[in-house]
C-alpha positions in Angstrom: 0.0 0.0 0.0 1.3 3.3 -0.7 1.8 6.1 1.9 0.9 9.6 2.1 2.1 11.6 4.6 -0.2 14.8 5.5 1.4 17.9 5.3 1.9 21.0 7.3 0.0 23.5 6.5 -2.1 26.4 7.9 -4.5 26.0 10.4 -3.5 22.1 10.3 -4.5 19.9 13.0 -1.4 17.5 14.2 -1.5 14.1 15.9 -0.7 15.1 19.2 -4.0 17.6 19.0 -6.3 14.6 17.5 -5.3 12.2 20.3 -6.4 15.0 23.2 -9.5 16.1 20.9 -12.3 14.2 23.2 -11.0 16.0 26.1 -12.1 12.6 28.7 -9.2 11.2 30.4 -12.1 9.8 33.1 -13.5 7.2 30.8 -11.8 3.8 30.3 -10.7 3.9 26.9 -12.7 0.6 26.0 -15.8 2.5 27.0 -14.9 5.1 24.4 -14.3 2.8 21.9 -17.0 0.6 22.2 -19.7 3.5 22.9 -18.4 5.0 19.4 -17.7 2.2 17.5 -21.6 0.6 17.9 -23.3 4.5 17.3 -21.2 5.0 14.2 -22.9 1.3 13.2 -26.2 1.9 14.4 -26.1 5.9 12.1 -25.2 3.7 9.0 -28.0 1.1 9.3 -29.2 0.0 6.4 -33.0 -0.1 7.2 -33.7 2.5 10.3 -37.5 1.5 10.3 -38.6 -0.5 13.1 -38.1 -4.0 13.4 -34.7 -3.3 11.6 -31.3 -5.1 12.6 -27.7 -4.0 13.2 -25.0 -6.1 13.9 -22.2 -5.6 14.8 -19.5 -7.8 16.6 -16.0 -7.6 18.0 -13.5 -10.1 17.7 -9.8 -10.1 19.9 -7.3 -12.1 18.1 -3.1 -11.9 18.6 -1.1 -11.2 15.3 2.9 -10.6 14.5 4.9 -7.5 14.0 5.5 -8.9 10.5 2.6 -9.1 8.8 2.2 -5.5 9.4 5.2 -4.8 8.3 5.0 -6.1 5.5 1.8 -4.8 4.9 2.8 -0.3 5.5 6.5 -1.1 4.9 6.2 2.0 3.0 5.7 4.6 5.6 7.0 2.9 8.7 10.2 2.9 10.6 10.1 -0.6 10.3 13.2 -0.7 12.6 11.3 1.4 15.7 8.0 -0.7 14.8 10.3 -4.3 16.1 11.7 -2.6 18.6 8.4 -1.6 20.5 6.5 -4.3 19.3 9.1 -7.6 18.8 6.5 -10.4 20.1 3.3 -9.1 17.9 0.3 -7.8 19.8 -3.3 -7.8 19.7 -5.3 -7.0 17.0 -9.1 -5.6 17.9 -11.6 -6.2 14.6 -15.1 -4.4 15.1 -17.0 -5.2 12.5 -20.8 -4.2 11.4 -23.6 -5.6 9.1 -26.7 -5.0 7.6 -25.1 -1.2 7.9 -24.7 0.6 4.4 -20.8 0.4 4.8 -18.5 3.4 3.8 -20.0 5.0 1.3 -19.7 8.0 -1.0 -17.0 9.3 -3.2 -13.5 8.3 -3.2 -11.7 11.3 -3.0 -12.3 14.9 -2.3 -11.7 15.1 -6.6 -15.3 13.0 -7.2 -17.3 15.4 -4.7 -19.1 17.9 -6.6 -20.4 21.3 -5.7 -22.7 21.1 -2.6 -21.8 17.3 -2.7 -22.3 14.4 -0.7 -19.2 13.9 0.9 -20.3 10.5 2.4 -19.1 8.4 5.0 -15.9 7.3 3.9 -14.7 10.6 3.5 -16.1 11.5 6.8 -14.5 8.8 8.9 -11.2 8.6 7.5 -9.8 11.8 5.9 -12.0 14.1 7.6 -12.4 16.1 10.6 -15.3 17.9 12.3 -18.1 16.9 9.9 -20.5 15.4 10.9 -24.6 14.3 10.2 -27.1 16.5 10.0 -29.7 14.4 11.1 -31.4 14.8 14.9 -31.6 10.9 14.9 -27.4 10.8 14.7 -25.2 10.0 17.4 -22.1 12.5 16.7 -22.9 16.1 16.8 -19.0 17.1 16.7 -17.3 14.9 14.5 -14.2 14.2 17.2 -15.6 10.7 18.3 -13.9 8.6 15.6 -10.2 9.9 17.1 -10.8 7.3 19.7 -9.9 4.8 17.2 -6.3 6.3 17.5 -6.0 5.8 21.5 -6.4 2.1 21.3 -3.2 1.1 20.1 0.1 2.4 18.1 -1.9 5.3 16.7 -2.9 3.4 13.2 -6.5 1.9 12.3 -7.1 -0.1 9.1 -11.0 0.8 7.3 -12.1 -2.4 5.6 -15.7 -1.8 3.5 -18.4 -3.4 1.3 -20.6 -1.5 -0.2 -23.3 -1.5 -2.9 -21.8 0.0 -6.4 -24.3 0.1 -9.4 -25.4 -4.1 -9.5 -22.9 -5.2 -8.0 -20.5 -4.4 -5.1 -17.1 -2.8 -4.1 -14.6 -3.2 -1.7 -12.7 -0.6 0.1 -9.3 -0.5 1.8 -7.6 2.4 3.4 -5.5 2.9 6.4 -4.4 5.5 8.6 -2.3 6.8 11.5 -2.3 9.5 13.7 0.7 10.0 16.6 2.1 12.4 18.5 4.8 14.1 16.1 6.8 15.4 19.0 7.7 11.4 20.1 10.9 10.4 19.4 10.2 6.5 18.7 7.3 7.6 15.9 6.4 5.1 13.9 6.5 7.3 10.5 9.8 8.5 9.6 9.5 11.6 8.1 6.6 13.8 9.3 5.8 17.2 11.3 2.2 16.3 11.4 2.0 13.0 13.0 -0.7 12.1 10.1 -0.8 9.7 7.4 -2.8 7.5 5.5 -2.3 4.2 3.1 -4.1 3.3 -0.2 -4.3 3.4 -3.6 -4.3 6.6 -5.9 -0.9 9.0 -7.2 0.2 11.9 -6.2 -2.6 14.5 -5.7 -4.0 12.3 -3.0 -4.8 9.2 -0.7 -7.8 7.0 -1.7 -8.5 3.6 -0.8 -7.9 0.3 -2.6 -10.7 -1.3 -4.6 -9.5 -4.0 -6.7 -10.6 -7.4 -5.1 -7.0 -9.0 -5.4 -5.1 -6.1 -3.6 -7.8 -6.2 -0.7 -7.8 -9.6 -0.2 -4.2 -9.8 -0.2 -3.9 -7.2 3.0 -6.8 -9.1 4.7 -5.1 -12.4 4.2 -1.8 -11.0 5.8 -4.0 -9.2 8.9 -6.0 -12.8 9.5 -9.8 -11.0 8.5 -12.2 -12.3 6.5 -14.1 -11.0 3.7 -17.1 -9.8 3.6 -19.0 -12.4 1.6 -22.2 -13.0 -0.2 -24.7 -10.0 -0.1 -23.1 -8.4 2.9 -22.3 -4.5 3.0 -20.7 -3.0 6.5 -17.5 -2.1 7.5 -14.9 -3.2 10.0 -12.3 -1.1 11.6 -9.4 -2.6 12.5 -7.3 -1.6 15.2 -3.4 -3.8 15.7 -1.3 -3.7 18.3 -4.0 -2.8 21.3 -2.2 -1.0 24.5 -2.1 -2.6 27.6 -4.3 0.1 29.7 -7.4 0.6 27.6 -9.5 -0.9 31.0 -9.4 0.3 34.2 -6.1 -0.4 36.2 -6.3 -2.6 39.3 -6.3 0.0 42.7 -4.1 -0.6 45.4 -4.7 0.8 49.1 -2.2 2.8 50.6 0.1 -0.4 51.5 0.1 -1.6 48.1 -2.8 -4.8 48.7 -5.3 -4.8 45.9 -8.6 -3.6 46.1 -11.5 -5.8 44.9 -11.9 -5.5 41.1 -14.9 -6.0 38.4 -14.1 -10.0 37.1 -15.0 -8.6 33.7 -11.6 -6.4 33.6 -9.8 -9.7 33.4 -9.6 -9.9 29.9 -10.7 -7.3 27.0 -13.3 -10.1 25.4 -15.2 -10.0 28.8 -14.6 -6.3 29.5 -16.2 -5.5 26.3 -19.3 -8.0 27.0 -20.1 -5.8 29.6 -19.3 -2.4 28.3 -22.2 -3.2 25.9 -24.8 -3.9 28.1 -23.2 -0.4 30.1 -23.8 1.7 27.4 -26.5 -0.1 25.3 -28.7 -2.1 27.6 -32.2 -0.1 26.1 -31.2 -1.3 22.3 -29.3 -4.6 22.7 -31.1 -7.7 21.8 -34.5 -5.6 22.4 -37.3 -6.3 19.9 -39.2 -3.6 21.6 -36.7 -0.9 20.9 -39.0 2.3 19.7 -36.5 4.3 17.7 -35.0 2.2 14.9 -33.4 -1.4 14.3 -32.6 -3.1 17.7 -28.8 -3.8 17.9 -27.2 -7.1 18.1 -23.6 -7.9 19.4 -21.5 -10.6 19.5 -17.4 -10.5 20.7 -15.4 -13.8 19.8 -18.4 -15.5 18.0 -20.0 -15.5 21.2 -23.7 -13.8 20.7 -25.0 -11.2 23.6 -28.4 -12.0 24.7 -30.6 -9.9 26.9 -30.3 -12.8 29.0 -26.6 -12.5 30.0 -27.0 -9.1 30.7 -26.1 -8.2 34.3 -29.4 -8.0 35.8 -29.1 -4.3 36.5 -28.9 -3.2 32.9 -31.7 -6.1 32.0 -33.7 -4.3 34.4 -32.2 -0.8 32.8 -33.8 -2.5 29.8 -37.1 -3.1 31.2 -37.2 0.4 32.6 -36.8 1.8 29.1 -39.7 -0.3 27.2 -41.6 1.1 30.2 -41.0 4.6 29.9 -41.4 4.5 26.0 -44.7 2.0 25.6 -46.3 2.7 29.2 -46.4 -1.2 29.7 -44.0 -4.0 30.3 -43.3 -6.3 27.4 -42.8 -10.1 26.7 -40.1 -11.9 29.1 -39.7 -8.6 31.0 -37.7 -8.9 33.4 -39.1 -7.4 36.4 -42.1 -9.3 36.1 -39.6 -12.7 36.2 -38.3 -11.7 39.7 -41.6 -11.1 41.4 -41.3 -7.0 41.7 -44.7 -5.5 43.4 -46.4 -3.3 41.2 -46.1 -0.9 44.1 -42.0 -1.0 43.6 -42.1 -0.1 39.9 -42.7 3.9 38.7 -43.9 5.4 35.1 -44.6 8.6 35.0 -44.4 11.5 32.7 -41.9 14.6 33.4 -43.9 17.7 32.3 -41.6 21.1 33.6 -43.5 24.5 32.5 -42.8 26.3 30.0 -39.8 25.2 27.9 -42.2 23.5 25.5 -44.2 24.7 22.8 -48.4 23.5 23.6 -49.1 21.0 26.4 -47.8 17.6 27.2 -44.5 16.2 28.9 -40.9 16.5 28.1 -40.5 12.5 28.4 -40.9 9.7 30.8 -39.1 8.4 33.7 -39.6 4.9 34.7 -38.0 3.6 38.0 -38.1 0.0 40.2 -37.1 -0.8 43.8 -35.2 -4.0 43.6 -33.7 -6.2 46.2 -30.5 -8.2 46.3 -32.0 -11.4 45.2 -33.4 -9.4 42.8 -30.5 -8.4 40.9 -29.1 -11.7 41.7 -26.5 -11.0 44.2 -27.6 -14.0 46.2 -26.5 -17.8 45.9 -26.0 -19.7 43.3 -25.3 -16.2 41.2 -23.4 -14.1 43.3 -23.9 -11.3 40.9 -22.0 -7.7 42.0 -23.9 -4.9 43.0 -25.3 -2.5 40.6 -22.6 0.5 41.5 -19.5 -2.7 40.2 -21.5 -3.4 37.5 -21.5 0.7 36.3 -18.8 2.3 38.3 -16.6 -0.6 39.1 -16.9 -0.2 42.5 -19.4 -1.6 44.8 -21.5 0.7 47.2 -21.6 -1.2 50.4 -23.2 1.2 52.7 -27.2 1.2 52.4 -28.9 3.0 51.6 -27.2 2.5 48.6 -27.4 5.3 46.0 -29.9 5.8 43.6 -28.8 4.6 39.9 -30.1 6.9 37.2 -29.0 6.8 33.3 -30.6 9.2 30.2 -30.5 8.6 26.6 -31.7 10.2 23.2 -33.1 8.9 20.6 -29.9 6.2 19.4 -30.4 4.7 22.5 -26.9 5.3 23.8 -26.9 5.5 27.9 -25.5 9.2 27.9 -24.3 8.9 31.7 -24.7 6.7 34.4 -25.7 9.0 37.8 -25.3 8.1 41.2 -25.3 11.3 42.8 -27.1 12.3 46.4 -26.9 16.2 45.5 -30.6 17.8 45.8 -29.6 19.1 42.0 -28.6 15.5 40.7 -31.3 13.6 39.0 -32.5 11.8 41.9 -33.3 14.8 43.3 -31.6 14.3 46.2 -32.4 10.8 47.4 -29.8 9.6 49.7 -31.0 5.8 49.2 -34.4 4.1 49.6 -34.3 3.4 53.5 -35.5 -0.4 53.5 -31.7 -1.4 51.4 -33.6 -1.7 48.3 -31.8 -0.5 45.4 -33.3 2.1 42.9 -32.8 2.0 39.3 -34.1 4.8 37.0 -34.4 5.3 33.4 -35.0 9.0 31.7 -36.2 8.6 28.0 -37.2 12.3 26.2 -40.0 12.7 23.7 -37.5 13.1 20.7 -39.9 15.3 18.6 -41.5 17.9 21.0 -40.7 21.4 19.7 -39.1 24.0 22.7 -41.2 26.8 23.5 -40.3 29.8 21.2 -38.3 31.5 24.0 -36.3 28.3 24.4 -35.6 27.8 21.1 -31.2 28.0 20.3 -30.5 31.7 19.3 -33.8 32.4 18.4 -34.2 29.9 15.6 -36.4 30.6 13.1 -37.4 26.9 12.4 -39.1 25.4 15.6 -36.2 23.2 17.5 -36.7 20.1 18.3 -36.4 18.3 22.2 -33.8 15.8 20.9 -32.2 18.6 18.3 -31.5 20.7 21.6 -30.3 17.9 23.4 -27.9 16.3 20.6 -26.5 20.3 20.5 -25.9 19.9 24.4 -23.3 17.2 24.3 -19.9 17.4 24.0 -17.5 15.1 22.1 -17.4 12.2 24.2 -21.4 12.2 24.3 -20.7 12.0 28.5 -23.2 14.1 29.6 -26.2 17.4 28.9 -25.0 20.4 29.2 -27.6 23.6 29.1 -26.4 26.0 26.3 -25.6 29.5 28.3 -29.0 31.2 28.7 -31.3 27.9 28.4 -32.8 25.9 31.5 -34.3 23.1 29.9 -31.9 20.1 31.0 -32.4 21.4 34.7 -35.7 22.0 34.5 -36.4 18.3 33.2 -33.4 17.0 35.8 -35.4 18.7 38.5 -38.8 17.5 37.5 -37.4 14.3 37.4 -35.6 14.5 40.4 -38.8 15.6 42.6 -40.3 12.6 40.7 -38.0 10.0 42.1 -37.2 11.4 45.4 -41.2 11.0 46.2 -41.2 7.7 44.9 -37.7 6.6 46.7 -38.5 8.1 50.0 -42.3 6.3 50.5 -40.9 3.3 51.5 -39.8 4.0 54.8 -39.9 7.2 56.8 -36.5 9.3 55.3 -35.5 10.9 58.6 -34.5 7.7 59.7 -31.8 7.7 57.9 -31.2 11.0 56.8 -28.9 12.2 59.3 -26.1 9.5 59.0 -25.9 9.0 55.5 -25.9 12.5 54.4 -22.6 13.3 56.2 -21.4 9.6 54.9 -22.1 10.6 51.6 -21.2 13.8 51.2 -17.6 13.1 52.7 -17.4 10.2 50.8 -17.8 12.0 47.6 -14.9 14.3 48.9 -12.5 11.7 49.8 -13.3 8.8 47.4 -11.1 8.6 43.8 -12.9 9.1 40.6 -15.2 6.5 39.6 -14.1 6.3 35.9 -17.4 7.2 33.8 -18.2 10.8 32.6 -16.9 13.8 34.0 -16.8 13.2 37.9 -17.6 9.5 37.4 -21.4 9.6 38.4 -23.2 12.8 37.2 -21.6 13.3 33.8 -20.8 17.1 35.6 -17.8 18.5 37.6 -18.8 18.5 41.3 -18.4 22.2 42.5 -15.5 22.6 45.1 -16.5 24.5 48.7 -19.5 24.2 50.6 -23.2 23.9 49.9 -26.6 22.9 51.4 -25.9 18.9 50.6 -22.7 19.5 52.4 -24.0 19.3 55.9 -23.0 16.4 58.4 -25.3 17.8 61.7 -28.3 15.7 61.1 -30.9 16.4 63.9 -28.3 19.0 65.0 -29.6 20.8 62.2 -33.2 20.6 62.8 -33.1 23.5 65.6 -30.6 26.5 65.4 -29.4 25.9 69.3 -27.8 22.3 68.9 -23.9 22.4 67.5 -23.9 21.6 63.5 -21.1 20.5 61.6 -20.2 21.5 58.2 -17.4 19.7 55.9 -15.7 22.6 53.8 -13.0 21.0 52.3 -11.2 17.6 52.0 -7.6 17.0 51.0 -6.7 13.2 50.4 -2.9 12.8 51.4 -1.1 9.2 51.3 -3.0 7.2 54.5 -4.9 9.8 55.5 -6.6 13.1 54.8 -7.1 16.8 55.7 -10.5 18.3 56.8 -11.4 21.5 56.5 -14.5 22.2 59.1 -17.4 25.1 60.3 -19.0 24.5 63.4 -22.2 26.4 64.2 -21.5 26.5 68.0 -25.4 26.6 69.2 -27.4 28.4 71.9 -28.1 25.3 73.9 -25.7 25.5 76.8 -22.7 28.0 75.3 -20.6 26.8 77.8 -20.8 23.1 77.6 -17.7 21.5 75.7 -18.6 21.3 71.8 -17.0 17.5 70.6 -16.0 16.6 67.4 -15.8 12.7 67.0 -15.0 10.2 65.0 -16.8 6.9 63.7 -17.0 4.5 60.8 -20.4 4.6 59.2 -21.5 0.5 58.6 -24.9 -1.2 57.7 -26.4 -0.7 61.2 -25.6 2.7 61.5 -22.2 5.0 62.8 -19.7 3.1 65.4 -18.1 5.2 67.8 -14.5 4.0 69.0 -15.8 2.4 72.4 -18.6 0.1 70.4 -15.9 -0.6 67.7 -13.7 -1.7 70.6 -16.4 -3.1 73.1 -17.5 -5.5 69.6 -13.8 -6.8 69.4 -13.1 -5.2 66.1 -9.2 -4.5 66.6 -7.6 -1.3 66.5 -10.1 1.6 65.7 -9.2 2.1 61.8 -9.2 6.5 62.3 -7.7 8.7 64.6 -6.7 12.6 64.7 -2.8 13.1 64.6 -3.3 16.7 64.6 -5.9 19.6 65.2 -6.1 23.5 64.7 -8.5 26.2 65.1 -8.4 29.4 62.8 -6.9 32.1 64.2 -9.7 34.5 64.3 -11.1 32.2 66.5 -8.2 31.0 68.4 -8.3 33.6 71.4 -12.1 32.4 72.4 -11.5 28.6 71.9 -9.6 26.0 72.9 -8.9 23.0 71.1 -7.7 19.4 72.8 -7.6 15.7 71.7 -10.6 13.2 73.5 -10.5 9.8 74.7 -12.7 8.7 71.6 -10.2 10.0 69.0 -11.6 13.1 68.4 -11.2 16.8 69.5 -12.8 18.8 71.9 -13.9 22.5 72.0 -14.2 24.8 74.7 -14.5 28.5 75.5 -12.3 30.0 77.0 -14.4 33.2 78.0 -17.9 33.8 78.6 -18.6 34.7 75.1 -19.6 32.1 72.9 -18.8 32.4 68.7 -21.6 31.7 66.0 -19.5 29.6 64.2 -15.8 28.2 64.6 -13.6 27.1 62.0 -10.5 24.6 62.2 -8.5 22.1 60.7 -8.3 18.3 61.3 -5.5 15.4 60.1 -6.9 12.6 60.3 -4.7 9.4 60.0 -6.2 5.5 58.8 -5.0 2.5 59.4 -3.9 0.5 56.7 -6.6 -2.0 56.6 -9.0 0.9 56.6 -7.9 2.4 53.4 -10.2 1.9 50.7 -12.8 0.1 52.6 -14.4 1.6 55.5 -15.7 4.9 55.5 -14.9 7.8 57.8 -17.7 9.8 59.8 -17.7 12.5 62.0 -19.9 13.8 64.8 -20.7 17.1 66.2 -22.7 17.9 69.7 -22.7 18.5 73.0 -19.9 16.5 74.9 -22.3 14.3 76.4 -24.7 13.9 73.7 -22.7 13.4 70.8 -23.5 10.5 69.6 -27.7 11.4 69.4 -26.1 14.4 67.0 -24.0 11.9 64.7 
């Protein structure tokens, strides 16, 4: 194959640019890839009416250094290539049928005025461009540089395609690195871009002639496409070693627990699939287009061996979209009460144009044995089977995901903010979990004074949410000016927080979980999806309402409330940055600040951790300080149970007092039990937890 190495040029993009364009370093990389990979099948269908099919299927095989060097020998530092690569690697094939395959001229030269330019040139020698249509996944065009992050930087574009009777194959290849590297792969370039093909010297343009193809696919190890098939398969050698999520290690180097399914990339993927696409794959009842089929290693993926959170994800969605459960839906197989399971429409005022709602939210309660965690399946909990990291403190957080019209699960949300899409919801009280599904009606029309920079042509609900995501399609964003996302996000939350909260009274649990939570979220890594890992959205830094830890403390103004400010997570320990609202009730009475680990039955203070046998309490305070402002009316000492204590040292008492705590774990604590602290009255502070 011949090479042709892009030039520079003005206002030229370079490698190094391309492989930063998505802007998520959050994501696992497989996510990307496999979230892009199926949408750019599932825009190229060949029949979008319903009923329709897609399939697509991703196959893992190894392959030697040699056959690819034999293959771009022109091009390559063949003698770099051996040298980073002299055992082979793994090659990653994603290939799609019943799609329309790469279609549309070969070269720039064939595209006429106000052409078609088709989506070969589109995914391989373009940038930026993108569909049109509402019903598309990609509204930037930066999605497809993923393919470049999965392995040495080149991708080969296989395609069959319908030409006049008969059909024609296409071959082309590119790569894309960072120019600046030293061991590049091309020899000679200040771009960092090239492609391989056919044509002469006014351009690149892929192969067609059925010998030359088949030779390159011979020396790869794919297949043909055969009989009356059109699609496409991208195919992506030499896969890095990091595209799923790394294995954690506490502060004394023992591994945390980790997802089974990141043993391998096959099974890693096999999940990923049912993450992303659980409402479209292997679901007849899909409402939007052809339902999506998947198979990786020959091995097809049935609704069936789903996890059971995203079959129930799926069940949720055919819900929200036909008002009714359909055929072998899975709620109805594990027994849950009508009374656990929510559809309702989410109408907020005025951002549409004439009545009706924005979409529909369906929602279930489910139980452990529900989503199978019990013997003989032993399945993980729902927050593994999203985040990849299991939420072992009930109430467990409410899961909610959203999607447009493709059917792509735009984010995964966990949060317990009052502005997250549960509303709020710190967990259903009797350890159920809650599982929630947000589906929009695609072709409601904003109200006029909604409508993008005063459009002329009415906009459409899933036009102005296509417009409001970024590259990596992580999350909905409200253009500047425009309330609609959080005007459906807090109809929705309202929605769910009512229906999460009626199983038990909420202020039972209320008090100890917020301040759980809400540190928790400081403290805890990233959880690897989206922006902050759970609501697609940075979470802002300093304090806020959700921040409070004073529970009934906060009920009445006289009672001593605790506020977390700030949190700074150091190697085996962290910082805490504090506000105490000092309280009428008895000014002069010591003010304590304790610690405790928050479990299933509620906070442990360090006398009941002891008095049960546990060991060595897993937190202590190895140092303490007061602002200075307040420094000359308080004093500041350790307690017997870890904590500190607070006491004036005049007869006036402050409104609020601010300080500093360092708080140490131990090493068996790190990773695995939660911190909690306590504010009240020294002799009451564990009713003010």
């Amino acid at each position: 194959m011949r090479y042709y190495g892009l030039q520079l040029q003005p206002m030229q993009e370079s490698g190094a640019f391309l492989l930063r364009a998505m802007q998520n370093e959050h994501m696992p990389r497989l996510d990307l890839l496999v979230r892009e990979s199926v949408q750019n099948a599932l825009d190229a269908a060949s029949d979008m009416r319903l009923g329709g099919e897609v399939r697509v299927a991703f196959q893992v095989k190894t392959h030697a250094t040699g056959s690819v060097a034999s293959v771009f020998a022109d091009g390559l530092n063949l003698e770099v290539l051996r040298a980073r690569y002299p055992s082979g690697g793994k090659l990653l094939e994603i290939r799609d049928t019943l799609t329309d395959g790469l279609t549309g001229p070969l070269s720039f030269d064939e595209i006429g005025a106000d052409g078609d330019h088709g989506n070969l040139l589109k995914l391989v020698f373009e940038i930026g461009r993108t569909r049109s249509d509402d019903s598309a996944g990609g509204s930037w065009g930066l999605g497809k540089t993923c393919y470049f992050r999965m392995g040495a930087g080149l991708v080969i574009y296989y395609s069959r395609v319908r030409h006049g009777d008969g059909y024609q194959e296409r071959l082309v290849a590119g790569l894309v690195e960072d120019e600046t590297r030293p061991d590049r792969l091309q020899r000679d370039t200040r771009t960092g871009i090239g492609w391989w093909g056919g044509g002469d010297d006014s351009g690149p343009r892929p192969i067609t002639r059925t010998f030359e193809v088949r030779h390159v696919l011979g020396m790869l190890g794919i297949s043909p496409f055969a009989d009356t098939e059109t699609g496409t398969a991208i195919i992506i050698p030499f896969l890095r070693d990091d595209l799923v999520p790394a294995a954690e290690h506490d502060e004394d180097g023992a591994p945390l627990r980790r997802p089974s399914w990141c043993s391998s990339y096959e099974s890693y993927i096999k999940v990923a699939l049912a993450r992303w696409f659980c409402a479209r794959l292997d679901n007849p009842l899909f409402a939007t287009g052809p339902r999506l089929t998947a198979e990786v290693n020959g091995t097809p993926i049935r609704r069936r061996d789903m996890l059971p959170v995203f079959q129930a994800a799926q069940a949720l969605y055919n819900r929200a979209v036909h008002g009714s459960p359909g055929q072998s839906d899975y709620l109805e197989s594990v027994n849950v009460a009508a009374d656990a399971v929510l559809h309702r429409a989410v109408a907020p005022r005025a951002i549409l144009a004439g009545a009706g709602p924005a979409g529909h939210v369906a929602a279930a309660l489910l139980t452990a044995e529900q989503l199978g965690m019990s013997e003989p399946e032993n399945r993980p909990d729902p927050s593994m089977c999203v985040f990849g990291r299991s939420d072992t403190t009930p109430p467990y957080r409410p899961l909610v995901t959203f999607m447009r019209r493709p059917g792509m699960c735009v984010c995964w949300e966990d949060s317990t903010e009052s502005r997250g899409w549960a509303g709020g919801l710190a967990g259903v009280p009797d350890n159920r979990y809650l599982v929630a599904v947000f589906v929009p009606l695609h072709n409601r029309v904003l109200a006029p004074g909604d409508r993008r920079a005063q459009a002329a042509a009415p906009v459409t609900l899933e036009a102005y949410l296509r417009s409001c995501e970024r590259a990596d399609h992580a999350a909905w964003h409200d253009v500047s000016g425009y309330r609609v996302i959080e005007r459906i996000r807090s109809n929705c939350g309202r929605i769910l927080r009512e229906f999460g909260s009626r199983a038990a009274p909420a202020t039972t649990v209320a008090p100890a979980i917020r301040m759980a939570r809400n540190l928790a979220d400081l403290v805890l890594p990233e959880r690897g999806m989206g922006m902050d890992g759970r609501t697609g959205r940075p979470t802002p830094p300093g304090p806020s309402p959700d921040k409070g830890g004073g529970g009934r403390g906060r009920a009445g103004p006289s009672t001593p409330a605790l506020d977390v400010l700030d949190v700074r997570y150091a190697a085996h320990g962290m910082e805490v940055h504090w506000s105490l609202v000092w309280g009428a009730m008895n000014p002069q009475a010591v003010r304590q600040i304790t610690l405790q680990v928050d479990s299933e039955s509620g906070p442990i203070a360090m006398q009941d951790w002891q008095g049960d046998g546990l060991g060595t309490f897993p937190f202590r305070v190895v140092g303490a300080r007061l602002e200075p402002e307040v420094a000359a009316t308080v004093g500041i000492g350790s307690d017997e149970q870890g904590g500190v204590m607070l006491q004036l040292k005049g007869d006036r008492a402050p409104v609020t007092v601010r300080g500093t705590l360092k708080i140490r774990f131990a090493p068996e604590a790190a990773g695995t039990l939660r911190p909690l602290l306590a504010a009240g009255l020294a002799e009451s502070v564990r009713e003010n937890a």
